[in-house]
Gaussian input, Z-matrix of N, CA and C with variables (Angstrom, degrees):
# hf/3-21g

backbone

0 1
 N
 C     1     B1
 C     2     B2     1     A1
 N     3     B3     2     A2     1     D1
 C     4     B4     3     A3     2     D2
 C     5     B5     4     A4     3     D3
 N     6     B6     5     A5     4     D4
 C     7     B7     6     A6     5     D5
 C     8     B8     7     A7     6     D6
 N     9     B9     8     A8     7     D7
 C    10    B10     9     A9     8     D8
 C    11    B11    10    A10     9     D9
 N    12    B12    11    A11    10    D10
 C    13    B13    12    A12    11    D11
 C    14    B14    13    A13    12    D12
 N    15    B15    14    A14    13    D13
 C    16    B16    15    A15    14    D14
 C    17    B17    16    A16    15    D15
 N    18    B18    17    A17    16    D16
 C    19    B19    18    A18    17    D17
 C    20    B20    19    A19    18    D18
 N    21    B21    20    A20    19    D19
 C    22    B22    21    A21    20    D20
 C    23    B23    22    A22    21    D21
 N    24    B24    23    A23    22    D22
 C    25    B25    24    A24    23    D23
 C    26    B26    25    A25    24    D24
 N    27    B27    26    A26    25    D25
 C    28    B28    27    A27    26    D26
 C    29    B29    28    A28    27    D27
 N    30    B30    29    A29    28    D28
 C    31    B31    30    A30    29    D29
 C    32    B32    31    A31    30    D30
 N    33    B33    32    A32    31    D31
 C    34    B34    33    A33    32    D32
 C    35    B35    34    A34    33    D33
 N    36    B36    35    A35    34    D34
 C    37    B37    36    A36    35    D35
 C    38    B38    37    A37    36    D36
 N    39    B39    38    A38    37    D37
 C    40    B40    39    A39    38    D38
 C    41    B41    40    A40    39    D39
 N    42    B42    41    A41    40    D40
 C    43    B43    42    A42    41    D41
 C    44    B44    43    A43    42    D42
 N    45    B45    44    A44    43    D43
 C    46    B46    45    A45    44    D44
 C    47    B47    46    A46    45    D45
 N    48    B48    47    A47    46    D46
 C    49    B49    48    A48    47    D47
 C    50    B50    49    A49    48    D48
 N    51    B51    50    A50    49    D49
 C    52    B52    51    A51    50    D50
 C    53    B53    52    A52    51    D51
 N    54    B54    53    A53    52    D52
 C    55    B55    54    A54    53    D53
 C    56    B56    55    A55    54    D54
 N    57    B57    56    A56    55    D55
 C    58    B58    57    A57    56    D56
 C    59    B59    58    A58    57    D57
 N    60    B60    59    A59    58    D58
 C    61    B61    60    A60    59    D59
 C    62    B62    61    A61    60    D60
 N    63    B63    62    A62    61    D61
 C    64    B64    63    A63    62    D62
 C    65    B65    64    A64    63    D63
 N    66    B66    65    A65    64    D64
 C    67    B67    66    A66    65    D65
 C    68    B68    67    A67    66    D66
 N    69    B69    68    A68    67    D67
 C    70    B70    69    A69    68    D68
 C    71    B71    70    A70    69    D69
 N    72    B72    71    A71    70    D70
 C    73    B73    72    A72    71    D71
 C    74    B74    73    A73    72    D72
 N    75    B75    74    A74    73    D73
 C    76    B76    75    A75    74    D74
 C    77    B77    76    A76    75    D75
 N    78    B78    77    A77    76    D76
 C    79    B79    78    A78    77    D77
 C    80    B80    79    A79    78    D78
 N    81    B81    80    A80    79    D79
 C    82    B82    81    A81    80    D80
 C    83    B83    82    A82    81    D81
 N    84    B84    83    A83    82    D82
 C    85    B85    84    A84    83    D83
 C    86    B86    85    A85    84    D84
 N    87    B87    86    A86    85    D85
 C    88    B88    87    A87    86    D86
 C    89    B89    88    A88    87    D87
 N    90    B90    89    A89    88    D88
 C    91    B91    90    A90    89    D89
 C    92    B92    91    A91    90    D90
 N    93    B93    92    A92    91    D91
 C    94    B94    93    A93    92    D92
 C    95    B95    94    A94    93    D93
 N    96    B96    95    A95    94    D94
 C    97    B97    96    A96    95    D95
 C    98    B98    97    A97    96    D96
 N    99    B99    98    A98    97    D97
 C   100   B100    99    A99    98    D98
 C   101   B101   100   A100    99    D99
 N   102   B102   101   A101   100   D100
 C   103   B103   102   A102   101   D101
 C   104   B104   103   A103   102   D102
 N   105   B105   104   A104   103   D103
 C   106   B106   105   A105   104   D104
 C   107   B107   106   A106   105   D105
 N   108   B108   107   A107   106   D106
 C   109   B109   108   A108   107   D107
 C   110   B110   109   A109   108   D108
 N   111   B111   110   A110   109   D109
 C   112   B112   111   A111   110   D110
 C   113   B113   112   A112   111   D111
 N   114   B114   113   A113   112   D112
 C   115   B115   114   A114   113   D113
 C   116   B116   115   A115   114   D114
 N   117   B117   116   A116   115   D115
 C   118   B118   117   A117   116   D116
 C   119   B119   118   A118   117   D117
 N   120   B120   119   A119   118   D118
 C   121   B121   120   A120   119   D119
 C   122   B122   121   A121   120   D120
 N   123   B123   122   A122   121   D121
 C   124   B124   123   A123   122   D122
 C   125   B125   124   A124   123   D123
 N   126   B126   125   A125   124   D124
 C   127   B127   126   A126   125   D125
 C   128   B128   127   A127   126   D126
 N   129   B129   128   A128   127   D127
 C   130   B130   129   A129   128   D128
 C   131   B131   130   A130   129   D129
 N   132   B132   131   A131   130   D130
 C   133   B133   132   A132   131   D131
 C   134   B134   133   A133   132   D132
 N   135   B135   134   A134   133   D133
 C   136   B136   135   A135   134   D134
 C   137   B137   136   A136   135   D135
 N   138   B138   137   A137   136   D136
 C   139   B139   138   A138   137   D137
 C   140   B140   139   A139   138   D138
 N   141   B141   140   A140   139   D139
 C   142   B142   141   A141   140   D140
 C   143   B143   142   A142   141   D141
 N   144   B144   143   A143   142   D142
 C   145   B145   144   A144   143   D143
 C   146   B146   145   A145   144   D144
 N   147   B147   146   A146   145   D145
 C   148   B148   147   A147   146   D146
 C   149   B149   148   A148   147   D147
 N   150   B150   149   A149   148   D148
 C   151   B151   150   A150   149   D149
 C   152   B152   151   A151   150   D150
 N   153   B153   152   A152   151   D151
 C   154   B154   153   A153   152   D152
 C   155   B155   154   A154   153   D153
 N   156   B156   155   A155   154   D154
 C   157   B157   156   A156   155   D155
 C   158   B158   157   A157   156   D156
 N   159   B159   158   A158   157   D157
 C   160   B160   159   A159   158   D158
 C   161   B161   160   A160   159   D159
 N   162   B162   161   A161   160   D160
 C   163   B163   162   A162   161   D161
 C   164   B164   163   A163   162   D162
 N   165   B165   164   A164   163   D163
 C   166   B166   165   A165   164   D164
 C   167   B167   166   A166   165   D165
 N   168   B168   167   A167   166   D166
 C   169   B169   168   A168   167   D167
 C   170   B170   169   A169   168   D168
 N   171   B171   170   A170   169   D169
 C   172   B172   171   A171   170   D170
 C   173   B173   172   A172   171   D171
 N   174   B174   173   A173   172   D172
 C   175   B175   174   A174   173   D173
 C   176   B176   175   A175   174   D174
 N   177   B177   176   A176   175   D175
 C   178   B178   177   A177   176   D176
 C   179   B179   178   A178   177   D177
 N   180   B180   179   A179   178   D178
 C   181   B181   180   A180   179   D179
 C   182   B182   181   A181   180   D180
 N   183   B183   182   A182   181   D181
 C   184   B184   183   A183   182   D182
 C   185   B185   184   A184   183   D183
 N   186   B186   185   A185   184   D184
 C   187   B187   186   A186   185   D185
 C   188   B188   187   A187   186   D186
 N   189   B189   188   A188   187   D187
 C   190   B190   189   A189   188   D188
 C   191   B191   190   A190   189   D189
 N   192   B192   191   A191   190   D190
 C   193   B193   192   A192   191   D191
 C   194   B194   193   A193   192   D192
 N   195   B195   194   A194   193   D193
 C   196   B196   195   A195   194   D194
 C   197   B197   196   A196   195   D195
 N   198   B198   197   A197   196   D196
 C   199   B199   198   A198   197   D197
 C   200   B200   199   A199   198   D198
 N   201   B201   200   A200   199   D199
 C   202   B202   201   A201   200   D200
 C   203   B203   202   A202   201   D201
 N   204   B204   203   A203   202   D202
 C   205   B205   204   A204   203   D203
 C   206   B206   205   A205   204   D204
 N   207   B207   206   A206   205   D205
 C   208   B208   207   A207   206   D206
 C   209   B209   208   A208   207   D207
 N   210   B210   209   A209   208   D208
 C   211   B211   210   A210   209   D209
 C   212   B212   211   A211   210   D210
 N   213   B213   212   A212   211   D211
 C   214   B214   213   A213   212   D212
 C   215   B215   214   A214   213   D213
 N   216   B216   215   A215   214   D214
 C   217   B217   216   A216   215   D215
 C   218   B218   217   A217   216   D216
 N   219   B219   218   A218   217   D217
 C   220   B220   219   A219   218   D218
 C   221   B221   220   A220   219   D219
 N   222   B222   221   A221   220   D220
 C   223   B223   222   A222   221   D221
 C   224   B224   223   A223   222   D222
 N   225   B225   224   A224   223   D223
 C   226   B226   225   A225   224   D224
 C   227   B227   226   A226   225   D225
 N   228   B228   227   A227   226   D226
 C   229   B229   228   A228   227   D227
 C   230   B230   229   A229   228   D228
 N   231   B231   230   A230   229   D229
 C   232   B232   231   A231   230   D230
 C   233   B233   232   A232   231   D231
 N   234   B234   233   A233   232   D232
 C   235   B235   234   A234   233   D233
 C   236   B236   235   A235   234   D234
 N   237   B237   236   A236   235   D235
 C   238   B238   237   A237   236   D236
 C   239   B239   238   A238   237   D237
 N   240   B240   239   A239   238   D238
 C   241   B241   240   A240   239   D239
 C   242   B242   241   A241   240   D240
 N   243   B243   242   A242   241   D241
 C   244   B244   243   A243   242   D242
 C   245   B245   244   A244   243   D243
 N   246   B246   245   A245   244   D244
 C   247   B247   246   A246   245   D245
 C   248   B248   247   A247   246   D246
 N   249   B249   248   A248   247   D247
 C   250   B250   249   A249   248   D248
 C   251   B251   250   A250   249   D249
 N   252   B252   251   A251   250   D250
 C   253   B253   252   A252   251   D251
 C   254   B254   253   A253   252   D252
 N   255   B255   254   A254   253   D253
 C   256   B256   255   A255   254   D254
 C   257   B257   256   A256   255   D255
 N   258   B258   257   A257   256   D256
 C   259   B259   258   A258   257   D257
 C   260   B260   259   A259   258   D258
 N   261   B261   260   A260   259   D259
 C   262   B262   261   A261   260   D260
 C   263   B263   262   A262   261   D261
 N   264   B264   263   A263   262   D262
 C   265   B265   264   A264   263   D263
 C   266   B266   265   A265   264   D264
 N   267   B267   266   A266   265   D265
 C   268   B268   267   A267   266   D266
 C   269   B269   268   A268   267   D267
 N   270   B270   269   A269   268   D268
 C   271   B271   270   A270   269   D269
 C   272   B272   271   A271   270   D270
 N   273   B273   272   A272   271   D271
 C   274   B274   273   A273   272   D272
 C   275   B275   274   A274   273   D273
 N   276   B276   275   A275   274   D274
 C   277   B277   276   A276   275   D275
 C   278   B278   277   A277   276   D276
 N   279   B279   278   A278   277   D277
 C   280   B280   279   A279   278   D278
 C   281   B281   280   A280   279   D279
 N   282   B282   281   A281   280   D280
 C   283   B283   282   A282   281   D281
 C   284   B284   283   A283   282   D282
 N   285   B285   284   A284   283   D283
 C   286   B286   285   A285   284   D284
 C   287   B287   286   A286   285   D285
 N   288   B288   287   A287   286   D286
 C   289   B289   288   A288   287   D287
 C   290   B290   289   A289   288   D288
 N   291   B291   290   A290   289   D289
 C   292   B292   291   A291   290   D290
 C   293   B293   292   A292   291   D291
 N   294   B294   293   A293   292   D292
 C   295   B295   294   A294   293   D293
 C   296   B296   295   A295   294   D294
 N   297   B297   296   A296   295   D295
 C   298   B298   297   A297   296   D296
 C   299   B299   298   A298   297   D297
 N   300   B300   299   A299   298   D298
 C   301   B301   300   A300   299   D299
 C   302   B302   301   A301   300   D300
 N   303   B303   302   A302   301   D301
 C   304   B304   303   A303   302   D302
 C   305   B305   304   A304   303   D303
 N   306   B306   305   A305   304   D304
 C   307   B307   306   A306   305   D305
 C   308   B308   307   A307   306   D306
 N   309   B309   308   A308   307   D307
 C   310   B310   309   A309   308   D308
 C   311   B311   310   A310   309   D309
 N   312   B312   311   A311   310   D310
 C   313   B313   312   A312   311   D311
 C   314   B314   313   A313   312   D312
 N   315   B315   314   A314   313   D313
 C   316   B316   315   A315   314   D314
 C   317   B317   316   A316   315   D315
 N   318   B318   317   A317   316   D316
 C   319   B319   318   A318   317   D317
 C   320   B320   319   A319   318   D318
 N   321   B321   320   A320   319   D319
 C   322   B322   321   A321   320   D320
 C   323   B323   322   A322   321   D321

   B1=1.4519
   B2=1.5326
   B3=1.2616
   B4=1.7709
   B5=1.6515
   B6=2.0109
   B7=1.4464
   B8=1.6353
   B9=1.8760
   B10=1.3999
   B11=1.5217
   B12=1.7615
   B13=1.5513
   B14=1.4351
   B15=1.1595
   B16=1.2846
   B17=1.8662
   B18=1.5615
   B19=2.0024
   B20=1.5258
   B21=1.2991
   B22=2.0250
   B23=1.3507
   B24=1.6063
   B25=1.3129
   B26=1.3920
   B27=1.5850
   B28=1.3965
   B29=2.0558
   B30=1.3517
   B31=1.7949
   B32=1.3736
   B33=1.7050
   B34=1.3472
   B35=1.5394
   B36=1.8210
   B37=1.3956
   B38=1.6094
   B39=1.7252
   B40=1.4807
   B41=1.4867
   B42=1.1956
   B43=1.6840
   B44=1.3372
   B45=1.4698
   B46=0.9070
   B47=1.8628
   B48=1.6551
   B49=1.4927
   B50=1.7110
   B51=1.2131
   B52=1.6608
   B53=1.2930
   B54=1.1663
   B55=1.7416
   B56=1.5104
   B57=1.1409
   B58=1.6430
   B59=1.5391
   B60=1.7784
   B61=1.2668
   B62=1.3749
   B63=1.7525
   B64=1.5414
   B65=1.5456
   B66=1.4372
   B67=1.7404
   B68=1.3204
   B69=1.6686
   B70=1.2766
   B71=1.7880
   B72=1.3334
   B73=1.3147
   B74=2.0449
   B75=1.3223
   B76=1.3052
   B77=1.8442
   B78=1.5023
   B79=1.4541
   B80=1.6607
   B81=1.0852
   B82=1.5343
   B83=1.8576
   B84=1.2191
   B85=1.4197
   B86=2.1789
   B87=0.9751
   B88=1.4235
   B89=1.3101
   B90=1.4148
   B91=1.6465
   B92=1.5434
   B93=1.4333
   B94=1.1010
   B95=1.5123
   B96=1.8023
   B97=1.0184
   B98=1.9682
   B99=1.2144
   B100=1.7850
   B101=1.2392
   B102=1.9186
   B103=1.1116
   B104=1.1284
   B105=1.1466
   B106=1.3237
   B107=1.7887
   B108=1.3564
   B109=1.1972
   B110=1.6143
   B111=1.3015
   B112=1.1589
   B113=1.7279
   B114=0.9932
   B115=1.6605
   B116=1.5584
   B117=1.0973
   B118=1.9805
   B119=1.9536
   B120=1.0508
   B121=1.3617
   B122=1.0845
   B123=1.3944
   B124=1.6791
   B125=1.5035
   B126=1.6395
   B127=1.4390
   B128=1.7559
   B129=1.6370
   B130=1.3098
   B131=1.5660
   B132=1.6141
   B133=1.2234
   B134=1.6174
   B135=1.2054
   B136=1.5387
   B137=1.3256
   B138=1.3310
   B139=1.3943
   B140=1.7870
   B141=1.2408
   B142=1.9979
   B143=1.6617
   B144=1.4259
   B145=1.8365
   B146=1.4147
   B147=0.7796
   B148=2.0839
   B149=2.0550
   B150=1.5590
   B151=1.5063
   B152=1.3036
   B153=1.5563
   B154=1.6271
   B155=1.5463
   B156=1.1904
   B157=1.9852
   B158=1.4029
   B159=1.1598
   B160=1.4503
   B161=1.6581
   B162=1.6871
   B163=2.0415
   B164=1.8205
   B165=1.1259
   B166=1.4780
   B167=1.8136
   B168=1.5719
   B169=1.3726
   B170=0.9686
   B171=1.2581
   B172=1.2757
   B173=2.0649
   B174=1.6495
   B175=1.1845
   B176=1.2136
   B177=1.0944
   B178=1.3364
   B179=1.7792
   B180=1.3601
   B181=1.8241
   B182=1.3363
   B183=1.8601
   B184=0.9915
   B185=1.5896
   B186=0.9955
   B187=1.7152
   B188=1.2262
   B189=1.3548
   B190=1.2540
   B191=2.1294
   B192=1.9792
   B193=1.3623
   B194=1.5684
   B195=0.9584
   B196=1.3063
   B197=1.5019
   B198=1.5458
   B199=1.8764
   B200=1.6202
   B201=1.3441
   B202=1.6595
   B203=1.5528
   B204=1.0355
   B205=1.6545
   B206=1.1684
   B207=1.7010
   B208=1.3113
   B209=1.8054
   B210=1.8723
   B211=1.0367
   B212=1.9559
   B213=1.5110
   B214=1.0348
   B215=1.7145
   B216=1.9711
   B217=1.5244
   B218=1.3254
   B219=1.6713
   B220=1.4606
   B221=1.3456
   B222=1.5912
   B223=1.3583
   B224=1.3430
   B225=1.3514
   B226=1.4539
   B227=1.3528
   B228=1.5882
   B229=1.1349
   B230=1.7606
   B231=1.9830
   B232=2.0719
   B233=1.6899
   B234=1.1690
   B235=1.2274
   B236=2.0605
   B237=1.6668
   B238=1.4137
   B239=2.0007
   B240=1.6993
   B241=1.3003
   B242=1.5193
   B243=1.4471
   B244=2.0038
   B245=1.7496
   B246=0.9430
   B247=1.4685
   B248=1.5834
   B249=1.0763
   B250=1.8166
   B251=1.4036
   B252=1.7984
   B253=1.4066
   B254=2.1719
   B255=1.4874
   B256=1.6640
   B257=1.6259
   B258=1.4768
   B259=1.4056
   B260=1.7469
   B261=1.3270
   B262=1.9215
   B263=1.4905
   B264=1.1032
   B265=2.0203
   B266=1.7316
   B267=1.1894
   B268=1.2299
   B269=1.5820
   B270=1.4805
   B271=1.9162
   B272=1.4270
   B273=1.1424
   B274=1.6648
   B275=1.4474
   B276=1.2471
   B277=1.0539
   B278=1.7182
   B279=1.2421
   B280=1.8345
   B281=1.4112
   B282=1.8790
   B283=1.3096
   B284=2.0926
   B285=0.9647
   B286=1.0528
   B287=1.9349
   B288=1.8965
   B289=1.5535
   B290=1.7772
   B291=1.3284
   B292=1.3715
   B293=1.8015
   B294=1.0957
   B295=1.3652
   B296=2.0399
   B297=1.2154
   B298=2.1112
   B299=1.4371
   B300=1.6940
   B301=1.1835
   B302=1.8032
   B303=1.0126
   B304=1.5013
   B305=1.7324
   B306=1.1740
   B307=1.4452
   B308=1.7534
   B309=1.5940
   B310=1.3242
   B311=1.4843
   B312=1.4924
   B313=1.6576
   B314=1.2935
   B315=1.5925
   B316=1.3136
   B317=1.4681
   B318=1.8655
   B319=1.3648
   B320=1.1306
   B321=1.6783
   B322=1.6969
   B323=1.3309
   A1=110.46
   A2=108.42
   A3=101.33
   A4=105.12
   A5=115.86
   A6=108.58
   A7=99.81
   A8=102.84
   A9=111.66
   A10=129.60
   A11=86.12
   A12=97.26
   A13=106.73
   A14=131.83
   A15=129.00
   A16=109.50
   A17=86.26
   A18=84.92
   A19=96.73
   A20=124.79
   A21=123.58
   A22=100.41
   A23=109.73
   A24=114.84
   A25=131.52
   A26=99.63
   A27=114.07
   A28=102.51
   A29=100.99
   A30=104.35
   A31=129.95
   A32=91.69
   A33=80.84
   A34=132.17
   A35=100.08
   A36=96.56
   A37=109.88
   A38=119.87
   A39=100.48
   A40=110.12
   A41=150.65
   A42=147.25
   A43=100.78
   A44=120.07
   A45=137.82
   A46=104.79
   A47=110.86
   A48=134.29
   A49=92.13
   A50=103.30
   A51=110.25
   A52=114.62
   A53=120.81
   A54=118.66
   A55=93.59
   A56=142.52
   A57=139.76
   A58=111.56
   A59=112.86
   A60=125.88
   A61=105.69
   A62=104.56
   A63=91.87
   A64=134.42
   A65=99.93
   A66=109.46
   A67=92.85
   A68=109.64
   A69=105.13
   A70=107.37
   A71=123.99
   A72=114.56
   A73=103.35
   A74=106.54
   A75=120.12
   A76=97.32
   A77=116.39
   A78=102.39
   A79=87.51
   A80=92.24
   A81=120.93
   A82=90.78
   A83=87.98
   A84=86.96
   A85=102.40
   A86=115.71
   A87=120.71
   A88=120.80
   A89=130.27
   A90=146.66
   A91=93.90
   A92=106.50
   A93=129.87
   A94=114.50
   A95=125.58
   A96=116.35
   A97=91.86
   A98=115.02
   A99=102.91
   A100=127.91
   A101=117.01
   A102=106.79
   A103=115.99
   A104=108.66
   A105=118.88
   A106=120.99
   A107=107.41
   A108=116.02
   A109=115.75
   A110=128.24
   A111=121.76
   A112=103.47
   A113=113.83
   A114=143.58
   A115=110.84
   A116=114.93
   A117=111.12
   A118=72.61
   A119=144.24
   A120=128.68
   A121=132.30
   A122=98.41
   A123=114.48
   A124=94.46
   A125=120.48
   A126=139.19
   A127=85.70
   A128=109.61
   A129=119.56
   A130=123.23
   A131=116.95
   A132=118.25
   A133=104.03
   A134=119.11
   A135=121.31
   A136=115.75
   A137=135.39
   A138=133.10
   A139=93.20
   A140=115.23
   A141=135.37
   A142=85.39
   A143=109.27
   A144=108.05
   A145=90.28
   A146=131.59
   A147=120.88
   A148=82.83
   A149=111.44
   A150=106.02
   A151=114.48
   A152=103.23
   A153=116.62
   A154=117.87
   A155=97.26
   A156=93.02
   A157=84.79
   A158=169.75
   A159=133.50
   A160=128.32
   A161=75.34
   A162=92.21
   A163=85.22
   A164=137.49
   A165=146.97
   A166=99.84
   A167=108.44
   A168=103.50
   A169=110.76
   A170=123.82
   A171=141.40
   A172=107.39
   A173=100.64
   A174=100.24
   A175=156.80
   A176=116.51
   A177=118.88
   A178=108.86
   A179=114.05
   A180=133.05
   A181=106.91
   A182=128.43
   A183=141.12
   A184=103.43
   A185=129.56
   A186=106.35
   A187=107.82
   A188=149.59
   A189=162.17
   A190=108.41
   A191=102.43
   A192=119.45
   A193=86.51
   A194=130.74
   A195=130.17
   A196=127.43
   A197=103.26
   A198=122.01
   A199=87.54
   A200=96.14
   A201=109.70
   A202=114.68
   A203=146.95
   A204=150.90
   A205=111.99
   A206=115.65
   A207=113.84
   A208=132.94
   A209=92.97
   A210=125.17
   A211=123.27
   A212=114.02
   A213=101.63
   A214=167.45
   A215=79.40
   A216=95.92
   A217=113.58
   A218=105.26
   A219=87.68
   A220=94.70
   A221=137.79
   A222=123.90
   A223=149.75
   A224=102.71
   A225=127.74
   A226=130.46
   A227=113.45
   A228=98.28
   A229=123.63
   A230=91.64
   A231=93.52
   A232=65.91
   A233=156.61
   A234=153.58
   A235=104.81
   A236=105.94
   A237=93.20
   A238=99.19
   A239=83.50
   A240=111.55
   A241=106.49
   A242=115.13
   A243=103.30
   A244=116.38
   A245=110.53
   A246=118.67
   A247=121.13
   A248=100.30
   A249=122.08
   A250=79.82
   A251=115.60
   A252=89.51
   A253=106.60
   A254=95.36
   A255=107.17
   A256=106.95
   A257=103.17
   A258=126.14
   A259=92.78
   A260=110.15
   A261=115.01
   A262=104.42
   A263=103.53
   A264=99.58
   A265=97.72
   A266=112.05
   A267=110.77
   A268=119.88
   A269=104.14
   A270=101.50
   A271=96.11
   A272=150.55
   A273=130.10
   A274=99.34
   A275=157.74
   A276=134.06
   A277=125.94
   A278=94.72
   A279=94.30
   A280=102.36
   A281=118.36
   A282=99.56
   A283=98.45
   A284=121.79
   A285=126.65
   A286=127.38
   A287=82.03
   A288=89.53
   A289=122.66
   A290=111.10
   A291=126.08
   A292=100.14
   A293=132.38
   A294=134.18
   A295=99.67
   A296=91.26
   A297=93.07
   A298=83.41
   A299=125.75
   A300=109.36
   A301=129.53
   A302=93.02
   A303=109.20
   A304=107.11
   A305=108.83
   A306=115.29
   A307=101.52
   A308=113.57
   A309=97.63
   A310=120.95
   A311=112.90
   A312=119.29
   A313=107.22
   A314=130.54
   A315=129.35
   A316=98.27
   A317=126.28
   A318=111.07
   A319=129.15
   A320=116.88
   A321=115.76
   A322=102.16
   D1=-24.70
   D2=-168.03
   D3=-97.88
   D4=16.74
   D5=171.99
   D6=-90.62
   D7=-25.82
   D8=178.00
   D9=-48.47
   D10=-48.09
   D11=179.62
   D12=-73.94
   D13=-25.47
   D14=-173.05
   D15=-71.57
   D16=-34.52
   D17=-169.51
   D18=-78.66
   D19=-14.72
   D20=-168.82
   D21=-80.47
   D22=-40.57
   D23=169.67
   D24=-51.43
   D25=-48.62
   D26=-171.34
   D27=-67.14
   D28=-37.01
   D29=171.90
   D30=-53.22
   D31=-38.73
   D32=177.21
   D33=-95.34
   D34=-5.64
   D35=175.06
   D36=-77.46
   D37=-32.39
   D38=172.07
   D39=-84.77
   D40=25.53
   D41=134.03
   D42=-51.96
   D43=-63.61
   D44=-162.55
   D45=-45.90
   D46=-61.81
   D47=-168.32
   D48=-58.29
   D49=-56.28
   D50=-178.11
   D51=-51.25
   D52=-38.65
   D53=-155.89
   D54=-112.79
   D55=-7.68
   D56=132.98
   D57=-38.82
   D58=-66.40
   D59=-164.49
   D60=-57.89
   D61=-59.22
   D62=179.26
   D63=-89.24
   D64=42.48
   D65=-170.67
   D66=-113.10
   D67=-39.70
   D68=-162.26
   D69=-115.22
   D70=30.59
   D71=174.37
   D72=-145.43
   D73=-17.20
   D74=-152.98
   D75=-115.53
   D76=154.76
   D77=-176.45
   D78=-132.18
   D79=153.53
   D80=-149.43
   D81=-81.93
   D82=-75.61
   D83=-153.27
   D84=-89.31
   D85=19.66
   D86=141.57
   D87=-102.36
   D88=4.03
   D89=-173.78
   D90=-94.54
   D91=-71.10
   D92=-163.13
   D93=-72.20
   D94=-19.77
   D95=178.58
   D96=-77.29
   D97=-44.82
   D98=177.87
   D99=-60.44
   D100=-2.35
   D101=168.28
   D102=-76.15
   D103=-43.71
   D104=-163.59
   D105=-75.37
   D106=-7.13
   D107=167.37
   D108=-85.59
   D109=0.26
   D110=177.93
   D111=-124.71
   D112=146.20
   D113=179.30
   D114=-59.86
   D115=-2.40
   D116=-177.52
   D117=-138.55
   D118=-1.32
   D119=142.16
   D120=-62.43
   D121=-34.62
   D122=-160.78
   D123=-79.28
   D124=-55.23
   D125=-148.66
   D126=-60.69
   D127=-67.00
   D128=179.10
   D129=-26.83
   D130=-40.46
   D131=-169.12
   D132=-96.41
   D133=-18.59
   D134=164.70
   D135=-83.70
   D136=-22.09
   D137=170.65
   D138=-67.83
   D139=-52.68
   D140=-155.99
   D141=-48.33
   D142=-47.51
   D143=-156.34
   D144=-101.51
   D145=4.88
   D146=-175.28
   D147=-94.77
   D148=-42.33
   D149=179.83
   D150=-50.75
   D151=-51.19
   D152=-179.41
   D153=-48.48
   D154=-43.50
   D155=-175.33
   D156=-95.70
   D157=-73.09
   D158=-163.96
   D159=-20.88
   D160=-50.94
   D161=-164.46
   D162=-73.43
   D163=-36.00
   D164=-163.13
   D165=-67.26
   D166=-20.66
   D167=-174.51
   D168=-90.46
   D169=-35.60
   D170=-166.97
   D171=-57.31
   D172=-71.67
   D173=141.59
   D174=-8.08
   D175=-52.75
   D176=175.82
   D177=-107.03
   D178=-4.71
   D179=156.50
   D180=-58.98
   D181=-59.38
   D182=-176.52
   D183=-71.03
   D184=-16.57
   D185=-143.26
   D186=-103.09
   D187=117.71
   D188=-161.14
   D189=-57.52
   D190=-33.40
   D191=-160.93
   D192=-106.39
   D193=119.39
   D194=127.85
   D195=-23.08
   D196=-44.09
   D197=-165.69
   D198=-73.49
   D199=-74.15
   D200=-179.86
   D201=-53.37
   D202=-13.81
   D203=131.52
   D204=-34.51
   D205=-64.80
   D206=177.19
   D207=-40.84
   D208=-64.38
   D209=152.58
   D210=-16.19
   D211=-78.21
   D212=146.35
   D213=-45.01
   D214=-21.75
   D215=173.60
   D216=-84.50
   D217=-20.87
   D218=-167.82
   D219=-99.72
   D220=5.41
   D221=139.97
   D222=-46.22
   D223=-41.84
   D224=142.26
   D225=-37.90
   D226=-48.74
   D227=-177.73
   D228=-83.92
   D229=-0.47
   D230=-162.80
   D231=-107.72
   D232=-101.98
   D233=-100.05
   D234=-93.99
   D235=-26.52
   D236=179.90
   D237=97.98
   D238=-156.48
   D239=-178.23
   D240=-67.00
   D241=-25.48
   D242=172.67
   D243=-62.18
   D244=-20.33
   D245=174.59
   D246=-87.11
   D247=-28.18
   D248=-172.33
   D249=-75.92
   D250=-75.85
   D251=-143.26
   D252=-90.24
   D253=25.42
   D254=164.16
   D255=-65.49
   D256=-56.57
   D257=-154.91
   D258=-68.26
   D259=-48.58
   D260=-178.56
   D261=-53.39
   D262=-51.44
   D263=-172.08
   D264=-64.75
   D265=-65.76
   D266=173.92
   D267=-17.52
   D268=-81.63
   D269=177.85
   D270=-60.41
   D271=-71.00
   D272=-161.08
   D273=-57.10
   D274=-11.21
   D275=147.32
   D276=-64.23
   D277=-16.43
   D278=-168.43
   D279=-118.70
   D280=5.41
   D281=-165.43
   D282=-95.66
   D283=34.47
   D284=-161.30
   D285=17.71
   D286=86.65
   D287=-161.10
   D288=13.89
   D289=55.68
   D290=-169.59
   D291=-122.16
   D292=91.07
   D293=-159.47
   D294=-75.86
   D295=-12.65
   D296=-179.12
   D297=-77.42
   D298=-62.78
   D299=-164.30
   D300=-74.71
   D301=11.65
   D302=-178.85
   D303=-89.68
   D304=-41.65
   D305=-158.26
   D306=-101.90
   D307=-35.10
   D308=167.74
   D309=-124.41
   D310=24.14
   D311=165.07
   D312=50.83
   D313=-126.98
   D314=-148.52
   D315=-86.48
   D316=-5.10
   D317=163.52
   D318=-57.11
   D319=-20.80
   D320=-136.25
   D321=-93.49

């Protein structure tokens, strides 16, 4: 459990490095209008969100709040993987190195 916490950790400090860099040097919606004009853009941003609602299911499987389910999902979908792997350190911190309660939260 503590290579887990180490790799959720390690995600979110480069989300973190990334989404500084490209907030503050990169423009969004002249970036993003050329992604989206090319075909390994397109594929990229439908694989990016097919991750998001997987990891988004999972979430709201584990999550005791409905509100707070939400909450996270719709973190996921504006911030990405900085929230994903927020939310991972998070439960491996609280699932008491218990890997049932890590993976299925208020099921386990």
């Amino acid at each position: 459990m503590k290579l887990a916490k180490v790799i959720s950790l390690l995600g979110v400090l480069a989300m973190t490095a990334v989404l500084i860099y490209g907030f503050t040097i990169g423009d969004f919606s002249g970036e993003g209008s050329q992604l989206l004009s090319m075909p390994w853009g397109i594929v990229s941003l439908v694989d990016l969100y097919t991750g998001f609602i997987l990891f988004s299911g999972w979430i709201i499987y584990r999550e005791r709040s409905l509100t707070v389910a939400i909450l996270w999902t719709i973190a996921m979908m504006t911030l990405g993987f900085f929230a994903g792997s927020l939310y991972a350190f998070i439960a491996l911190q609280t699932s008491g190195n218990d890997w049932r309660k890590f993976w299925m939260g208020k099921h386990a």
